[in-house]
Structure formats: C-alpha cells, structure tokens
C-alpha positions as CSV (number, residue, x, y, z in Angstrom):
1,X,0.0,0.0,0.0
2,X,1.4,3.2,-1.1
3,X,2.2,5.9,1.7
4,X,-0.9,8.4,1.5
5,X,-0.9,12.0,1.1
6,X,-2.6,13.5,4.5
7,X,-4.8,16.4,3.9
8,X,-4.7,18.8,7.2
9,X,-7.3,19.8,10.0
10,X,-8.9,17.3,12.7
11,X,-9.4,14.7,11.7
12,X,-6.5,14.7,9.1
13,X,-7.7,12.5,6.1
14,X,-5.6,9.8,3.9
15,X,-5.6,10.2,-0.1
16,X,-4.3,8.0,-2.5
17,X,-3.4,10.6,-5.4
18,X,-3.0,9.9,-8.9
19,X,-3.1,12.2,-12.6
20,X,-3.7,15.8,-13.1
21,X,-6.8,17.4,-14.2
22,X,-9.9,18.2,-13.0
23,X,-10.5,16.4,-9.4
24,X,-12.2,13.5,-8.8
25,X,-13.1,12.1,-5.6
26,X,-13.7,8.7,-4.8
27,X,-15.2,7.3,-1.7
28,X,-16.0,3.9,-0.2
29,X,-18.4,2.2,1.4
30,X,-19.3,1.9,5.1
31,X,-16.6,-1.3,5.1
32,X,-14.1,0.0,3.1
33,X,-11.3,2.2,2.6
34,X,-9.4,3.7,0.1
35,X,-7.4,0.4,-1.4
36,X,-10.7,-0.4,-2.8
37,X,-9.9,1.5,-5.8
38,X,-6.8,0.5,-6.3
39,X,-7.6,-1.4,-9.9
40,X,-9.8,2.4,-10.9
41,X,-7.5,5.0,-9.8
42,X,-5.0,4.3,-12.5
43,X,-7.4,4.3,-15.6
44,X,-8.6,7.8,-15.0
45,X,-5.2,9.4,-13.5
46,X,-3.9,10.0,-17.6
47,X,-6.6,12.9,-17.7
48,X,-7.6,13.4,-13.8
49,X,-6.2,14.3,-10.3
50,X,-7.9,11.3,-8.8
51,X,-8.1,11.5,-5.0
52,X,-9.2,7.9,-2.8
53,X,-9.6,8.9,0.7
54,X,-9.8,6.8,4.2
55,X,-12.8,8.6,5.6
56,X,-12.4,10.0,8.8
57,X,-11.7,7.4,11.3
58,X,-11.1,4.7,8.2
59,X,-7.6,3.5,7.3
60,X,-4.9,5.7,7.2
61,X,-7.2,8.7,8.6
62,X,-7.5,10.0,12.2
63,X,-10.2,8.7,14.5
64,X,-11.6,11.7,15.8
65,X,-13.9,12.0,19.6
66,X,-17.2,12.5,20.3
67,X,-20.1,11.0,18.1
68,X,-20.9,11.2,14.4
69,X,-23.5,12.9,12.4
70,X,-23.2,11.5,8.9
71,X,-22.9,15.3,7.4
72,X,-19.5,15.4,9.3
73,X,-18.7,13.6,6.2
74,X,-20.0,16.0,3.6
75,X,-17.8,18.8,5.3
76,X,-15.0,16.4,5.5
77,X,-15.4,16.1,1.5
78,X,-15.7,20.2,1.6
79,X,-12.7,20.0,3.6
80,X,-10.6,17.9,0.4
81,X,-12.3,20.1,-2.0
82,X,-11.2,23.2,-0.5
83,X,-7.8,22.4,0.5
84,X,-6.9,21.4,-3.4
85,X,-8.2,24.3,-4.2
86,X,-11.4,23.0,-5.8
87,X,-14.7,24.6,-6.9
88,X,-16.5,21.7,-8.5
89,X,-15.1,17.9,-8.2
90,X,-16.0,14.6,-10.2
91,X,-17.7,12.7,-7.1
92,X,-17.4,8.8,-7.2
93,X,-19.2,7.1,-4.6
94,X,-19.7,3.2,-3.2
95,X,-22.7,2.8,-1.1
96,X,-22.0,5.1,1.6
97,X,-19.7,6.9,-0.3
98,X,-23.1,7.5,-3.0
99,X,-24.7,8.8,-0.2
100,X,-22.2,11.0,0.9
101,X,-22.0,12.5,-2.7
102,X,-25.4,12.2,-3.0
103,X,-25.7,14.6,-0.2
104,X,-23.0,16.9,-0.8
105,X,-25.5,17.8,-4.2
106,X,-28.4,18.2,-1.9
107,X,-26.6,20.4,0.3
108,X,-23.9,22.2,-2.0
109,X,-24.9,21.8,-5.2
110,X,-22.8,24.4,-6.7
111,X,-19.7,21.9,-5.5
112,X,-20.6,18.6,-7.6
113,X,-20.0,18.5,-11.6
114,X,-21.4,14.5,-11.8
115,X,-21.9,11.9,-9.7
116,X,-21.0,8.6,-10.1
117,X,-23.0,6.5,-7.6
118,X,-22.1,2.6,-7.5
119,X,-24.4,0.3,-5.5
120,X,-25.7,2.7,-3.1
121,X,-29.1,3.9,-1.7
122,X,-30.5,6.6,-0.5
123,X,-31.3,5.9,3.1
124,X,-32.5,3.4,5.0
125,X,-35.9,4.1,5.4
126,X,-35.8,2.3,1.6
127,X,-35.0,-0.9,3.7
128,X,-37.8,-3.1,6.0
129,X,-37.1,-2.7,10.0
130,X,-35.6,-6.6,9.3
131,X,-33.4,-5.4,6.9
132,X,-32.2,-2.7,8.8
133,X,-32.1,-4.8,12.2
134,X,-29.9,-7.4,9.7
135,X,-27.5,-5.2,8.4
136,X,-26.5,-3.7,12.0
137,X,-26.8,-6.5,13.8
138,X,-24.3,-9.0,11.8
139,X,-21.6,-5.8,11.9
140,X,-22.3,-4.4,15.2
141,X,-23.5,-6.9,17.5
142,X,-19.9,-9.5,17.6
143,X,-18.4,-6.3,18.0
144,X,-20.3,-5.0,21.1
145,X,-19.9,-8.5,22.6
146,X,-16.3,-8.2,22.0
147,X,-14.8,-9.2,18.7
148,X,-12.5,-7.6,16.2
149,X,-13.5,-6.8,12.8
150,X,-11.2,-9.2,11.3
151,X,-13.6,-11.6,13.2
152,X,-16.4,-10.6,11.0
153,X,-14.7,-9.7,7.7
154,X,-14.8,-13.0,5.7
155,X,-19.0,-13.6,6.5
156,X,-19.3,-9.7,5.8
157,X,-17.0,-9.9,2.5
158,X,-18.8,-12.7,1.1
159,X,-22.4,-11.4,1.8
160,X,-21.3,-8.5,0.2
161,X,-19.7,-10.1,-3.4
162,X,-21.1,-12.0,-6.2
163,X,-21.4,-16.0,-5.8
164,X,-18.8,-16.4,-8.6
165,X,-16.1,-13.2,-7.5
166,X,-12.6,-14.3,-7.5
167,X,-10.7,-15.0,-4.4
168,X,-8.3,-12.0,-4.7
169,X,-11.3,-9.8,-4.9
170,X,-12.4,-11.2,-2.0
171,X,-9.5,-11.1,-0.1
172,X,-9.0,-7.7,-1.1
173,X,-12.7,-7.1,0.8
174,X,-11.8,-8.8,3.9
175,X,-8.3,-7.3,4.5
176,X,-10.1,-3.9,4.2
177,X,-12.6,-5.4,6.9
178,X,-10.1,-6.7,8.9
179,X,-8.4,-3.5,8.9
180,X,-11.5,-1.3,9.9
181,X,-11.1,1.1,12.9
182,X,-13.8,-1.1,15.9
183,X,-15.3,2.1,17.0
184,X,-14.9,4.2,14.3
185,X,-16.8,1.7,12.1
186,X,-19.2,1.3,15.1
187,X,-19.6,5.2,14.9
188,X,-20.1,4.9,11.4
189,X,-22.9,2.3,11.4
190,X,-25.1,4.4,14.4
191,X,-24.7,7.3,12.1
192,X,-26.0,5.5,8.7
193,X,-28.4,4.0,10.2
194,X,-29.6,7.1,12.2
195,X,-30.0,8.8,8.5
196,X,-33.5,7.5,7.6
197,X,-33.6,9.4,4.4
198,X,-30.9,11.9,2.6
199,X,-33.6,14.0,1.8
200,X,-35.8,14.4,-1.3
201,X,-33.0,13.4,-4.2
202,X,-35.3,14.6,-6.8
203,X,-33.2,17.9,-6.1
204,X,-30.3,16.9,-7.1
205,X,-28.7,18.7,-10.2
206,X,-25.6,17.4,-10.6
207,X,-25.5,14.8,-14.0
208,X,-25.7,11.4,-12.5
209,X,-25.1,7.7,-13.5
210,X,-26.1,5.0,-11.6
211,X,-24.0,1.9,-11.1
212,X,-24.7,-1.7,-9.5
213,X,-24.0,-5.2,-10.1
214,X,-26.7,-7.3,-11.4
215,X,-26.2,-9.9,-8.0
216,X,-25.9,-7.2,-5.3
217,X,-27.8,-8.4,-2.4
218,X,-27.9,-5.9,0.2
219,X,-28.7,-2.8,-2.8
220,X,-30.8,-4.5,-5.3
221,X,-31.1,-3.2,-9.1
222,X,-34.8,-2.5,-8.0
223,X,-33.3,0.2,-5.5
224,X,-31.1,1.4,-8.1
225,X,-34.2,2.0,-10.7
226,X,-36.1,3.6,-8.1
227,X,-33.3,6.2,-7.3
228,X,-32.7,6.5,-11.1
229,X,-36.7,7.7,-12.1
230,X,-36.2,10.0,-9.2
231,X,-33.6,11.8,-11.2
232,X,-35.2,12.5,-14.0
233,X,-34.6,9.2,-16.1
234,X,-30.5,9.0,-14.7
235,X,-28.8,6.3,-16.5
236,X,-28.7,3.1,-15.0
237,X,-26.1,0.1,-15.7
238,X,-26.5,-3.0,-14.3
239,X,-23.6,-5.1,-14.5
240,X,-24.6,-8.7,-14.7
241,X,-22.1,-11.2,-12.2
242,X,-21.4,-8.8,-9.9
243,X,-22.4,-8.0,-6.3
244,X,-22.3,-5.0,-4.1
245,X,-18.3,-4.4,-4.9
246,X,-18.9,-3.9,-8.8
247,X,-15.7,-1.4,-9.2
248,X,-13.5,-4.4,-7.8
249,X,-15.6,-7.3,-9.5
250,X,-16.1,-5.5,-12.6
251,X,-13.1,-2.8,-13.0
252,X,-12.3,-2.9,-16.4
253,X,-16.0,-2.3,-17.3
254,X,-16.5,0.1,-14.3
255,X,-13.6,2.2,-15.5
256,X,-14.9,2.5,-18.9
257,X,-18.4,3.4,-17.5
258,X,-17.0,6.3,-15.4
259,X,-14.2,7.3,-18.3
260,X,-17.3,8.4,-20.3
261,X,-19.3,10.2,-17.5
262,X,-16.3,12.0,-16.2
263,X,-15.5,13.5,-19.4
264,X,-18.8,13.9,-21.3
C-alpha cells in the first residue's frame, strides 16, 4: 500500500493521489477504505487528479472523539475540495460513499459536476425494519460483545460479493474489513443507520449515472431503478455477475463506464 498524502485539520484525512486534471473524488463504502480503488484510480489518472480517501476514522485517517452525524462527512469532502483548491469535483461514490456524494449535491450543489453512484441507496428508510435490524446486527453486535473486525470480515466480504467473484477480490474485501477502525466503524454504522432518508433526491442537479451489479444483495437493481426515475430518467447500468463491490468485480468495465461520464 502506497504511503498516503494526508490532507490537514482534525481529523487529518488519507488520499491516494494519482493524474492531473480536473479532481475527482472517490469514496467507499461503510466497510471500506481507500485500497478499494486501487484497480480504478489508474485508468482515470492520464486525464484526472484522482483523490481515494480513508474517511475520517477509516484506514490511514484519524479517528476523531465525540459521536458522528453522517454530514461530518459532507464537510469532511468540503474539507478535500477546499484544500486542493477545488470549486467543482467529479464525485465517485460506493454505497455510503453514494450517499455522501449524493448529499453533498443536496446540500452544496454548486460543488458537484457529476456523480457517479455505484451500488448505493439513499437511506435506510428504503430498507424493512428486518433489513435494517440485519444489516447492524451482523456488523455491530460481535463487535459490542467483544470481537474484532477481522472476526467478521470474511461472512461480511462474502455477503457483500457475487457467488462467482474471484478470491483475490475477495480477499481484497476482507483485508479492508479486517483493517477497519472497531469504534470508528461502530460510529459509522449508528450514524448510517440514524439517517432515515438523505432528503428528497429529486433535487439533485448534478448529472448522475447510476452503477450496480446485477447480483448485489444488500442494494438490489430495484433500488437502483427507483433512485434512477427519481432523477429524471438518470442512467442506469446494471452489471450482470457482480455484487455490491462492482468497481473491484467489474473494474475494467467500471472504468470504462465512469471514463465516459467523467468526461462527457
């Protein structure tokens, strides 16, 4: 793993940096961290400054005190923008990282020139109670009663991937599991879950294209269609043989997707 650049201010947050160009930001998921782009980053760098950041309290970034309110990480984002001296950024988001950028345009739309939103959703008042109670409770509860995360990465990982992904994508899942900050990520969760709703995404601007894989599980393509008619008609691509990581299952097609959004 290359040493990241650390962008400044509490909590200081981890980028890998790649290219020159206009900026664009990538962000992953509520499990994640910023090696999950590490097959994307270099197909865009030849005509981008790509940024992949740790959020705060993921990976190489600080863990900060007190609780979290899940627009800490829309100023965080503000934060990156600000200090590359950014008025508009490319924003690139995984499931969490789709809402955050999701939200960003709700809240500062004059600050997003597309979104790219992979296998996300926009809140959780789109899933039953049961799936909410699901989702927390197989990622929060072993660690309340005392495991690691390394102790619930593998059933995590492969809940998360297609049936058919290859092992070194799935490894490449668990490690970043494994290697999740306990109560950071259990921050993280109260605060996603806490969000019921982003707010009424029919607002949203920005140009948007929707990605997910055609097996994801925990967002289905239904969600996806859903979020897509609330845009306007937003382009939608399902990715067939792919689960909820479709930029690791499916980079080479991912990167062409997001090669032609970014610079249309």
């Amino acid at each position: 793993m290359q040493t990241p650049y650390l962008v400044p201010g509490t909590p200081r947050l981890a980028c890998d940096l790649a290219g020159h160009g206009p900026l664009a930001l990538f962000m992953h998921g509520i499990g994640g961290n910023r090696t999950n782009w590490r097959a994307n980053l270099p197909a865009f760098a030849p005509h981008f400054a790509c940024a992949a950041w740790d959020a705060r309290g993921y990976g190489a970034s600080d863990d900060y005190d007190g609780e979290l309110a899940f627009d800490d990480f829309v100023a965080d984002l503000l934060r990156v923008l600000d200090h590359f001296g950014v008025a508009r950024a490319h924003l690139v988001g995984l499931s969490m990282g789709g809402r955050i950028a999701m939200r960003c345009a709700l809240l500062h739309p004059e600050r997003v020139a597309t979104l790219t939103l992979l296998d996300t959703h926009e809140g959780f008042e789109a899933f039953t109670p049961q799936q909410r109670r699901d989702f927390v409770d197989s990622r929060r509860a072993p660690l309340l009663a005392g495991k690691e995360p390394i102790d619930i990465a593998e059933p995590v990982a492969r809940s998360l991937v297609s049936p058919n992904a290859r092992p070194e994508h799935l490894q490449q899942l668990v490690d970043s599991i494994a290697a999740l900050h306990k109560l950071s990520y259990i921050k993280s969760l109260q605060a996603t879950v806490a969000q019921v709703s982003l707010g009424d995404i029919r607002q949203i601007r920005a140009p948007a294209h929707f990605v997910v894989g055609g097996e994801d599980r925990l967002t289905p393509v239904a969600m996806h269609r859903e979020m897509a008619a609330k845009l306007g008609g937003a382009p939608l691509t399902v990715l067939p043989g792919a689960g909820h990581m479709v930029m690791m299952e499916k980079a080479g097609e991912v990167n062409a997707l997001l090669r032609k959004q970014l610079s249309a």
